[in-house]
Backbone as a chain_set.jsonl record, in Angstrom:
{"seq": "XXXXXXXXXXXXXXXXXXXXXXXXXXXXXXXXXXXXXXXXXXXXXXXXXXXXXXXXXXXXXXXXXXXXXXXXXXXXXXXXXXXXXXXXXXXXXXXXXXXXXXXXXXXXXXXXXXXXXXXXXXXXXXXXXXXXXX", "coords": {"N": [[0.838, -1.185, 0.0], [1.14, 1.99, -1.081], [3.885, 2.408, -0.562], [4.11, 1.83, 2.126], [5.497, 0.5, 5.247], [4.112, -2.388, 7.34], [3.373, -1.761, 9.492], [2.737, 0.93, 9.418], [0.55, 0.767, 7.617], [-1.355, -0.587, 9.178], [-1.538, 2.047, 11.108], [-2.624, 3.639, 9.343], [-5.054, 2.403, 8.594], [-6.383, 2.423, 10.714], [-6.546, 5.077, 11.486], [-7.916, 6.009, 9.633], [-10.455, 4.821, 9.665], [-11.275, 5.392, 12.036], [-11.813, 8.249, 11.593], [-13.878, 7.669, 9.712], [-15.989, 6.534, 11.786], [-16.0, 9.324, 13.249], [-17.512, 11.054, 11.187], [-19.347, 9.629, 10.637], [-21.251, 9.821, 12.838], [-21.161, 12.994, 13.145], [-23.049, 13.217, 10.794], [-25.242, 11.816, 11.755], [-26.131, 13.254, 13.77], [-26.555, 15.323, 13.153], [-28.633, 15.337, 11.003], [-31.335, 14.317, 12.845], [-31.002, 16.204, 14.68], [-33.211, 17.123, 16.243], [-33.963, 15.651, 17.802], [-31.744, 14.129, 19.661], [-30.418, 16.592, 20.939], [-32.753, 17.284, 22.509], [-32.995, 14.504, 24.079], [-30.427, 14.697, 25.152], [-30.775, 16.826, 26.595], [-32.734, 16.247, 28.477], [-31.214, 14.304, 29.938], [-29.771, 15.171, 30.789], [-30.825, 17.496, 32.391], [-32.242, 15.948, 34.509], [-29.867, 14.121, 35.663], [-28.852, 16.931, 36.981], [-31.242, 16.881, 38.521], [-30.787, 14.679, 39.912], [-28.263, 15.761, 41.434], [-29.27, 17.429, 43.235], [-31.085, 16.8, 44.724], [-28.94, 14.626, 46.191], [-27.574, 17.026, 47.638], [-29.603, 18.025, 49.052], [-30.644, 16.165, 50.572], [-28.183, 14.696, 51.966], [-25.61, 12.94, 51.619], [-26.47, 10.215, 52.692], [-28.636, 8.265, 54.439], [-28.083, 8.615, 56.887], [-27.268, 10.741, 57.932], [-29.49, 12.213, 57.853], [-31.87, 13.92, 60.02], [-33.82, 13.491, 62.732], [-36.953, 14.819, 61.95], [-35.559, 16.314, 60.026], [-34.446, 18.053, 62.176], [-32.397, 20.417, 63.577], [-30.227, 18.26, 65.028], [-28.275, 18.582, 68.247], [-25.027, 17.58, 68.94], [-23.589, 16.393, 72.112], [-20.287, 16.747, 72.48], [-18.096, 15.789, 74.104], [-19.565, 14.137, 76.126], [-20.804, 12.078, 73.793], [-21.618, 8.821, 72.332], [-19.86, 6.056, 69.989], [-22.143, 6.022, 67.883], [-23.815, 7.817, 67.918], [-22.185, 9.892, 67.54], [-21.776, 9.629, 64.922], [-24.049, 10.769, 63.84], [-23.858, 13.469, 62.974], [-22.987, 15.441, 60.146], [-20.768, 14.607, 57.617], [-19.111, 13.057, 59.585], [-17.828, 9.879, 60.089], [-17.714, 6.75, 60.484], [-15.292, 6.265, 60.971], [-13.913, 8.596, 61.777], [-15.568, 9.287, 63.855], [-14.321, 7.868, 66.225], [-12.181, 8.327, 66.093], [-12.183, 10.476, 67.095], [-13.435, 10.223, 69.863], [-11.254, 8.666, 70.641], [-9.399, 10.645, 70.953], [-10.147, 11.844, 72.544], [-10.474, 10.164, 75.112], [-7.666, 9.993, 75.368], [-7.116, 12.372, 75.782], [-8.381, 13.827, 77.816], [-11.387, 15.245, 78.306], [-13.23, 17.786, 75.936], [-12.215, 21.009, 75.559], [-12.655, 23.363, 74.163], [-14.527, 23.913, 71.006], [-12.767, 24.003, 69.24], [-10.781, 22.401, 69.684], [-11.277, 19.992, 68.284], [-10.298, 20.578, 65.694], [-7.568, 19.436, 66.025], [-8.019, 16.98, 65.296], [-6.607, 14.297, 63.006], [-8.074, 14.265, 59.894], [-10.283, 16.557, 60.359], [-10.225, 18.826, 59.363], [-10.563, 22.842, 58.545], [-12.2, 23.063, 56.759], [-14.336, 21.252, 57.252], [-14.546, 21.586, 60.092], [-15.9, 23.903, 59.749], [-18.421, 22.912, 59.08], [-19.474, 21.119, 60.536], [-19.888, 22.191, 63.118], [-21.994, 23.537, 64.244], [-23.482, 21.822, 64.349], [-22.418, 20.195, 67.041], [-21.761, 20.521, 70.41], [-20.123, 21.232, 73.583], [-21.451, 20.604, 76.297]], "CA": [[0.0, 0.0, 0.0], [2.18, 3.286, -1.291], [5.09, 1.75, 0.067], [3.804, 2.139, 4.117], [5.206, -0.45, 5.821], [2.82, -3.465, 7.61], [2.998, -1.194, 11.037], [2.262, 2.217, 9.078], [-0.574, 0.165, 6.833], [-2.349, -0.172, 10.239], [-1.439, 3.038, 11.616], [-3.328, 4.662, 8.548], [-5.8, 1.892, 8.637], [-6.86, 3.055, 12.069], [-7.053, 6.468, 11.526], [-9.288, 6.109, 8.673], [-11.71, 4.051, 10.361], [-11.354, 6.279, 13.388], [-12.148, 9.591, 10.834], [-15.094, 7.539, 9.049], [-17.063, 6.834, 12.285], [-16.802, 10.365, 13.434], [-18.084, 11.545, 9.923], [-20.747, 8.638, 10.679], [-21.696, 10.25, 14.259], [-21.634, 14.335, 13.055], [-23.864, 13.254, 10.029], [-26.063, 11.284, 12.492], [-26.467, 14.403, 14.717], [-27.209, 16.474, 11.8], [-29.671, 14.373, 10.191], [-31.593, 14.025, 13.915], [-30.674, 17.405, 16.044], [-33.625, 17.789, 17.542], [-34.113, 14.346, 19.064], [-30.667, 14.384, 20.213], [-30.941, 17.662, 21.559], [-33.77, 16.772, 23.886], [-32.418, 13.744, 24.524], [-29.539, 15.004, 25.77], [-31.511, 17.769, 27.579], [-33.832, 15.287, 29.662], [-30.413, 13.378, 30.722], [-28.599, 16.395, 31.981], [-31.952, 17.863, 33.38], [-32.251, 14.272, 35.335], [-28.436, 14.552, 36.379], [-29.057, 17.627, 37.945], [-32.462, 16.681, 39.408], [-30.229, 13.724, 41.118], [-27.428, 16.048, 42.572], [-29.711, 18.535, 44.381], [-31.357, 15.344, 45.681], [-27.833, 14.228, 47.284], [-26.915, 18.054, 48.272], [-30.269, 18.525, 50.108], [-30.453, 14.965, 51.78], [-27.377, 14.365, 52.328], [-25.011, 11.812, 50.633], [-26.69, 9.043, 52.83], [-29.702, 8.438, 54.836], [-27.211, 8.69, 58.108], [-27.149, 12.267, 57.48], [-30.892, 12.735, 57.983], [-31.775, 13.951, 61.74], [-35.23, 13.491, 63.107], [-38.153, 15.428, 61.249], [-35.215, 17.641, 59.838], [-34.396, 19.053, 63.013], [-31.492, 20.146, 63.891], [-29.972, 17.399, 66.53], [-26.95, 18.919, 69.141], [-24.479, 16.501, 69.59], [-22.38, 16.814, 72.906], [-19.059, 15.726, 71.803], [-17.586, 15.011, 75.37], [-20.438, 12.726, 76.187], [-21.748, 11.188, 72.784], [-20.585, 7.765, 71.959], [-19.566, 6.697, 68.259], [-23.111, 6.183, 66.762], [-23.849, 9.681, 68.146], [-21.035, 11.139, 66.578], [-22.158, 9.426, 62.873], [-25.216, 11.326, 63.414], [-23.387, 14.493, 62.838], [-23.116, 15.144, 58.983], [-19.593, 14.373, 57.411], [-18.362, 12.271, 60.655], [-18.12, 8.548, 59.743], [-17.67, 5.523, 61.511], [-13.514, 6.097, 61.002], [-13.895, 9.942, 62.243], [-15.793, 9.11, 65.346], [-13.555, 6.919, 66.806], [-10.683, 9.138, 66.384], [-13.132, 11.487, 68.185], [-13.254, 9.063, 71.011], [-9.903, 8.163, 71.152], [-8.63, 11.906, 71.222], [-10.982, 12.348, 74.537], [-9.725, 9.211, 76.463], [-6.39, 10.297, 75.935], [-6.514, 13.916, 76.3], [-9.695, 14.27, 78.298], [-12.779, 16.48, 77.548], [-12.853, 18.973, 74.958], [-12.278, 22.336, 76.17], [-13.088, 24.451, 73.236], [-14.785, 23.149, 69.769], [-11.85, 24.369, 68.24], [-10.261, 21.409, 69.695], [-11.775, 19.315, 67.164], [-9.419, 20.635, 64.905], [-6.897, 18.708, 66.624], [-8.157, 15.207, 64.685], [-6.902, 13.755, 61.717], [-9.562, 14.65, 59.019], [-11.257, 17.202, 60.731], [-9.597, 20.6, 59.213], [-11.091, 24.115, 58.78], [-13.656, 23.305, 55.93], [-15.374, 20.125, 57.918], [-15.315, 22.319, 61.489], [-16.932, 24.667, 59.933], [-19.931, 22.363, 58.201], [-19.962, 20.681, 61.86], [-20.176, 23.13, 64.211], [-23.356, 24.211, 64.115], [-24.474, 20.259, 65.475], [-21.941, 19.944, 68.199], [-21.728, 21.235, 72.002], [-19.381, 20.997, 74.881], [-22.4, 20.585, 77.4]], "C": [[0.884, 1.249, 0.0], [3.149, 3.104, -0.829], [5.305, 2.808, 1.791], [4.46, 0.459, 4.034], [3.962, -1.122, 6.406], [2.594, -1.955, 9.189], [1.967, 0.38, 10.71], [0.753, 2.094, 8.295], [-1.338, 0.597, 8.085], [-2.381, 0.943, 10.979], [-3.176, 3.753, 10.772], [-4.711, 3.755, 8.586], [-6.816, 2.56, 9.719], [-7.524, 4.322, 11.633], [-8.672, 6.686, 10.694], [-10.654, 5.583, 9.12], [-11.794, 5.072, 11.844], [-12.138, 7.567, 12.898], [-13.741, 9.034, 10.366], [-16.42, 7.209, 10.124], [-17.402, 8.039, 13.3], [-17.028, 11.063, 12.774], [-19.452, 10.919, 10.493], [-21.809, 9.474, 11.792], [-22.423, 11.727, 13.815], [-22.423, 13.935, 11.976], [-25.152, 12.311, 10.597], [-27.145, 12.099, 13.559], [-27.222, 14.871, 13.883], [-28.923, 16.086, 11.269], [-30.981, 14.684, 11.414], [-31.113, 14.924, 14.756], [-31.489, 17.426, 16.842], [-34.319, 16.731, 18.41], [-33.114, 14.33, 19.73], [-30.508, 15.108, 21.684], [-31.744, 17.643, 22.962], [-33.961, 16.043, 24.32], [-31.292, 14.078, 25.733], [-29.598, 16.47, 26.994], [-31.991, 17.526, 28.713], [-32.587, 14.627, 30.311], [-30.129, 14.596, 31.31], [-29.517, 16.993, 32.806], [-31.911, 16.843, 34.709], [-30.751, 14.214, 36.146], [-28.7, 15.595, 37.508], [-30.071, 17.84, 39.45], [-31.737, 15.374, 40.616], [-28.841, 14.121, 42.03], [-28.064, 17.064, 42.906], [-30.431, 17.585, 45.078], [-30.526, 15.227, 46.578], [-27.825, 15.508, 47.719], [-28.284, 18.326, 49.408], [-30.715, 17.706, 51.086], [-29.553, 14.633, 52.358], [-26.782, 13.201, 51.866], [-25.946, 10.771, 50.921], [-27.791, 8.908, 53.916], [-29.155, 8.419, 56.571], [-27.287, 10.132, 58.986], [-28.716, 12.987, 58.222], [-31.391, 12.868, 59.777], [-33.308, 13.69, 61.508], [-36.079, 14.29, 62.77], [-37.205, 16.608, 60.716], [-34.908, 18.318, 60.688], [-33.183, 18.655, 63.455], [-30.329, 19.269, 65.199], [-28.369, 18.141, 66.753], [-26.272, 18.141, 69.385], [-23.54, 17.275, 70.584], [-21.126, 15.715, 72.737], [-18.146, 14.965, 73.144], [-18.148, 14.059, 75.516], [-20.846, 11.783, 75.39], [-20.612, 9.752, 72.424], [-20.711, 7.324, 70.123], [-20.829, 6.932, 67.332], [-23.816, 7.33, 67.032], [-23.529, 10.369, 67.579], [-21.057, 10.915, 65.172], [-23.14, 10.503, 62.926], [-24.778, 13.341, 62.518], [-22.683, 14.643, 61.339], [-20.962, 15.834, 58.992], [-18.704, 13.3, 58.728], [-19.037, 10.809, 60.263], [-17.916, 7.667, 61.092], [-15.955, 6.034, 61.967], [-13.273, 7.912, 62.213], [-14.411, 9.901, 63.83], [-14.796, 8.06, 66.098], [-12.427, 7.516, 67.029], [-11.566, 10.023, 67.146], [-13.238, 10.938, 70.076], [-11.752, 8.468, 71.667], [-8.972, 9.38, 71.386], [-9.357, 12.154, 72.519], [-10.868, 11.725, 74.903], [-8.239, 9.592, 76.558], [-5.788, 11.752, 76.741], [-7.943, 14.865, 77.22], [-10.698, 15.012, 77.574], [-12.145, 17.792, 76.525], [-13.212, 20.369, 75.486], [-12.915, 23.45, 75.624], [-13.907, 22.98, 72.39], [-13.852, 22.924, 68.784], [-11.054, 22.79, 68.081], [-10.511, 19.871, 68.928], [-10.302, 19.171, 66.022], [-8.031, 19.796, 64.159], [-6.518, 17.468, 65.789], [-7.579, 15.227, 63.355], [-8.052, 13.713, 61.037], [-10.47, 14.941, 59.532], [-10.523, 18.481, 60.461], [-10.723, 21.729, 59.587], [-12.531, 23.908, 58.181], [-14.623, 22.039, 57.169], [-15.676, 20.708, 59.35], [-16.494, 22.997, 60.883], [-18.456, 24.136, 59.594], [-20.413, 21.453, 59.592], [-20.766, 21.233, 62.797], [-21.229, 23.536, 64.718], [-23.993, 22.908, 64.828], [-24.009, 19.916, 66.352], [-22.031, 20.985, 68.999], [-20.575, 20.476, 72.511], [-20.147, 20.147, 76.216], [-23.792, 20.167, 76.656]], "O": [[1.379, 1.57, 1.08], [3.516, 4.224, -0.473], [5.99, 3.705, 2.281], [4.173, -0.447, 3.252], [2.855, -0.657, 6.133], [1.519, -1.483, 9.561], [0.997, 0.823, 11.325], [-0.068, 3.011, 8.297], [-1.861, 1.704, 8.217], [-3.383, 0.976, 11.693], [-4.246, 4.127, 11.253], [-5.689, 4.502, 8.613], [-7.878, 3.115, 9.441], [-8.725, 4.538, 11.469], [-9.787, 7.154, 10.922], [-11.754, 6.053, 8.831], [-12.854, 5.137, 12.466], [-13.034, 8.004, 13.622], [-14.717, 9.754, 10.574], [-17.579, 7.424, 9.77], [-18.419, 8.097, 13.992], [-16.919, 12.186, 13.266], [-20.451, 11.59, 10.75], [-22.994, 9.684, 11.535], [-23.632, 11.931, 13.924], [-23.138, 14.929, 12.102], [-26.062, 12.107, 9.795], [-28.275, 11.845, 13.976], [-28.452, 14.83, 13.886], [-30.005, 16.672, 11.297], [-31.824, 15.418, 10.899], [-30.7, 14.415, 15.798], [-31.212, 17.64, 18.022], [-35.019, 16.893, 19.41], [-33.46, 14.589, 20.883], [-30.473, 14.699, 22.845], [-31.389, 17.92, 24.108], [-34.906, 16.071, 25.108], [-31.355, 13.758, 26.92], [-28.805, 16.896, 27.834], [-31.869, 18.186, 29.744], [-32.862, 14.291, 31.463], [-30.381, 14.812, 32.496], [-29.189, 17.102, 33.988], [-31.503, 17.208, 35.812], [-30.773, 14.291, 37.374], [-28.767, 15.292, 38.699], [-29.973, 18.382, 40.551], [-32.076, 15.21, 41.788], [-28.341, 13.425, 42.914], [-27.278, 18.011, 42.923], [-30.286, 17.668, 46.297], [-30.836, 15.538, 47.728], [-28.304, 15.319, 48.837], [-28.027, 18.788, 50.519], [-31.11, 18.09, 52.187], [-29.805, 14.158, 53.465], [-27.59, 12.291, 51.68], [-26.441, 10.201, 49.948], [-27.738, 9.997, 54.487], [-30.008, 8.178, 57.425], [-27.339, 10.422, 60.182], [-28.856, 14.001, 58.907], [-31.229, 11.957, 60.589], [-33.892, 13.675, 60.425], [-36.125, 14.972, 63.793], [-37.642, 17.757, 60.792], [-34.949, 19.504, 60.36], [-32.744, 17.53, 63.695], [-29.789, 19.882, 66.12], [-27.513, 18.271, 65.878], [-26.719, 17.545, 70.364], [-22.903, 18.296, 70.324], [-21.03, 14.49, 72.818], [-17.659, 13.835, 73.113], [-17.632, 12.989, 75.193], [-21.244, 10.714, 75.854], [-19.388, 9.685, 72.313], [-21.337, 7.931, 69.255], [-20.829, 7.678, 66.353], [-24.494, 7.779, 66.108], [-24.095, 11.334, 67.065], [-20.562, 11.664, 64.329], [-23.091, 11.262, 61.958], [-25.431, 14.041, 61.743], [-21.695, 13.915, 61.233], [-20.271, 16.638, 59.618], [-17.568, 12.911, 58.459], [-20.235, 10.552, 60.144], [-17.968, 7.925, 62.294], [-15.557, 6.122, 63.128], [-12.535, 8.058, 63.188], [-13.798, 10.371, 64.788], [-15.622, 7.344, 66.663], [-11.718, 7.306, 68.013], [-11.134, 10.018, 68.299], [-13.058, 11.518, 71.147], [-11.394, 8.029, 72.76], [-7.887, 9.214, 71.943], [-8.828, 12.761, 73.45], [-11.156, 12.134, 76.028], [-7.629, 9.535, 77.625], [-4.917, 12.11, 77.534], [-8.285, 16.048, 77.214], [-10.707, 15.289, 76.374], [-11.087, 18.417, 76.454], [-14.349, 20.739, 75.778], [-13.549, 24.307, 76.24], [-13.977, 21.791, 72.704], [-13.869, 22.127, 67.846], [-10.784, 22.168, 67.054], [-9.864, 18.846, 69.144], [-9.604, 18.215, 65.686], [-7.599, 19.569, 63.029], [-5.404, 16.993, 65.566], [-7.966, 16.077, 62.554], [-9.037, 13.156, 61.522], [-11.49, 14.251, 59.543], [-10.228, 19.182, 61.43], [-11.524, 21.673, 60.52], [-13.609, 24.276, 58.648], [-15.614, 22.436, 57.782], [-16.767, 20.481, 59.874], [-17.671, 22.859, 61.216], [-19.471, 24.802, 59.798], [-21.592, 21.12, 59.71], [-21.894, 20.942, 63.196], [-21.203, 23.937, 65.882], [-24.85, 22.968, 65.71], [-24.744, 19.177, 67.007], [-22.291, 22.132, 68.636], [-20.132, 19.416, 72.07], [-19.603, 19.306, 76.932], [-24.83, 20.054, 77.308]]}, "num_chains": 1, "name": "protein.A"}
C-alpha cells in the first residue's frame, strides 16, 4: 500500500476508520438534532435533578436527623453512633473522636476538634453548628 510499511498500513488503517465513524456520528447528529438535543436535555436535566437530591439529603440516609431538626451533639459525652449522626463524621472519624478524649480528656473548646486527623477548617466549619461541649 504506497510503500507504508505493515505497522504504518495499520497506523493509517486506524485512523481512517477512526475519521469515518466520526463523519458517521456528526452526520447522524445532523440528520436528527432535535431528538438528540432533547435527549440530551432530559439526561442532563435528570443529572441535575439527582445532585440537588444528594446536596439537600445528604449523601446518605445517616445524614438525615429526626423530622429535619437540627440534633446537638455533645461531643464530650456522645458515643460513636452519636457522633455518625453528625453530617460528614463517619464511623472512622468518630472513633478518632473518642480516642482523642480518652487520651486527652474532655474537649475544652470546639476548636479542639481541629486537633483530629480529618477534621480541618472546611469540615469544622460544616460541623459546628451540630456539636456542644455541654
Amino acid at each position: 500500500m504506497l510503500g507504508f510499511t505493515r505497522q504504518e498500513q495499520g497506523v493509517v488503517l486506524f485512523l481512517l476508520f477512526t475519521f469515518l465513524v466520526g463523519l458517521g456520528v456528526f452526520f447522524y447528529r445532523r440528520v436528527q438534532p432535535a431528538e438528540y438535543a432533547a435527549s440530551a436535555a432530559k439526561n442532563q436535566a435528570e443529572f441535575y435533578k439527582k445532585v440537588a437530591l444528594i446536596d439537600s439529603a445528604g449523601v446518605n440516609d445517616r445524614q438525615k436527623n429526626d423530622g429535619n431538626k437540627k440534633q446537638i451533639i455533645n461531643i464530650n459525652l456522645a458515643n460513636r453512633r452519636e457522633l455518625q449522626k453528625i453530617p460528614k463524621i463517619g464511623p472512622v472519624i468518630a472513633q478518632k473522636i473518642i480516642d482523642y478524649r480518652n487520651k486527652n480528656g474532655q474537649f475544652k473548646s470546639l476548636g479542639d476538634l481541629k486537633h483530629i486527623k480529618g477534621i480541618g477548617e472546611r469540615t469544622f466549619e460544616r460541623i459546628k453548628s451540630y456539636i456542644s461541649l455541654k
